[in-house]
C-alpha angles and dihedrals in degrees: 000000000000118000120233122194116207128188096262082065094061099054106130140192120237091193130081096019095159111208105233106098111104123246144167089297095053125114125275095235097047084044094055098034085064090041071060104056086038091062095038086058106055082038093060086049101037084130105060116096112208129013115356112216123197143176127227114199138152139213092244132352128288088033082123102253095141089039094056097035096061094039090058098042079054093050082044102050088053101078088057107262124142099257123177121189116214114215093203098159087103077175105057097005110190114170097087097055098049088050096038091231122155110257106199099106109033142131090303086060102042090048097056095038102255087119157012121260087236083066091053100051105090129172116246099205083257119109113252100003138105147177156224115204117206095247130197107006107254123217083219113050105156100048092050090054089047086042119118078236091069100040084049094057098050089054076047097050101031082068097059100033132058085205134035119187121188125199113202146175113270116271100232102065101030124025086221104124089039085079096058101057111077080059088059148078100219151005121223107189111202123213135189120232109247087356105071117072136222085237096052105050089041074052085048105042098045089061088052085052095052099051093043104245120179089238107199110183142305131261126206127210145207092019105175115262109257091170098083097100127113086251092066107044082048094035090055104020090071082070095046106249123151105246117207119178114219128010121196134149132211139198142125125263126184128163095188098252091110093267120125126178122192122186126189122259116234138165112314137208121233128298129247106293121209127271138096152212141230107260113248125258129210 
């Protein structure tokens, strides 16, 4: 089935872009640490044939899953391969805003049959890359993510993609993302320099365990700049790269079950700039 996206599709927010995801005037080292995870992951994969699918998840909120998840689909995306990003926190969705993408029809409407998955695609002014919203908040998350719906899309979806990133609640407060993957190729579990404690990843990686995830590797966030020294502006500047010092993101998260996380706002990249791209067809 080919996708077709009309203009209704297209439609876009201009409100609640938040500024994290990387671009041109980014900083060297944020641009190649994700080039890295880009390459570690399709070398953790190199055996699949077809689409690659993984799951990026986290212990607690504002550990910078969402973050992380669109700024690799972007890195990804760049080397012009089909990538579709999954926004599956049908609790504190996020992808929307930070793409600035209209959220009526989503995952949450194709799972429980209000719409077509066409209808869900939608550009995200990068160039090949898409997205799924969350759509319509659902009083049953977890079923409709371990749902033969949702199992049915991705084969769907797999067909149409080379990656797929999916962006999910964090495992130690909802099981959420437990019920995916057993769909998917990998796990990538996200952590938060200074943040993120020794009893809560051995608590998140023992349900991953238990469920039997493909667990592929760890990222840490929010690690501390050491490249602000004269070296490396000199080092890097001779081959005519934008140097930025620092780079840090900030918002609340909550899911109701008593639990807050707060992380501290530092300097951001650049927000989502405009453009598009023909939607792909299978």
């Amino acid at each position: 089935m080919a996708v077709n996206a009309k203009k209704s599709d297209r439609r876009k927010t201009k409100t609640h872009v938040v500024p994290t995801t990387i671009s041109e005037d980014s900083s060297f080292n944020v641009v190649e640490s994700y080039k890295a995870i880009r390459t570690n992951l399709s070398f953790a994969l190199h055996n699949k044939k077809g689409c690659k699918m993984i799951l990026f998840t986290s212990g607690l909120p504002g550990e910078g899953k969402t973050m992380t998840s669109i700024n690799t689909a972007i890195t990804i995306a760049q080397t012009g391969v089909r990538t579709l990003i999954i926004d599956c926190d049908l609790r504190k969705p996020q992808i929307h805003k930070r793409f600035g993408i209209n959220n009526e029809i989503g995952l949450s409407n194709v799972l429980s049959g209000m719409a077509t998955f066409d209808k869900a695609v939608h550009p995200t002014g990068k160039e090949n890359l898409w997205a799924i919203t969350a759509g319509v908040l659902p009083p049953n998350p977890a079923e409709l993510l371990g749902s033969d719906a949702m199992a049915e899309l991705l084969g769907a979806l797999e067909k149409m993609f080379d990656f797929i990133i999916i962006d999910t609640p964090p495992i130690n407060v909802v099981s959420d993302a437990l019920t995916l993957t057993k769909l998917i190729d990998g796990v990538v579990l996200i952590v938060r320099y200074r943040e993120s404690s020794h009893p809560e990843l051995r608590d998140a990686f023992a349900k991953l365990e238990f469920v039997g995830a493909n667990v592929i590797g760890t990222i840490m966030n929010g690690v501390p700049s050491t490249s602000n020294n004269k070296y490396y502006k000199n080092k890097y500047s001779k081959y005519g790269y934008k140097y930025k010092s620092g780079y840090g993101y900030g918002y609340g998260y909550g899911y109701g079950y008593g639990y807050g996380h707060r992380v501290k706002k530092t300097d951001t990249a650049t927000s989502a700039e405009g453009g598009g791209s023909e939607t792909p067809k299978q």
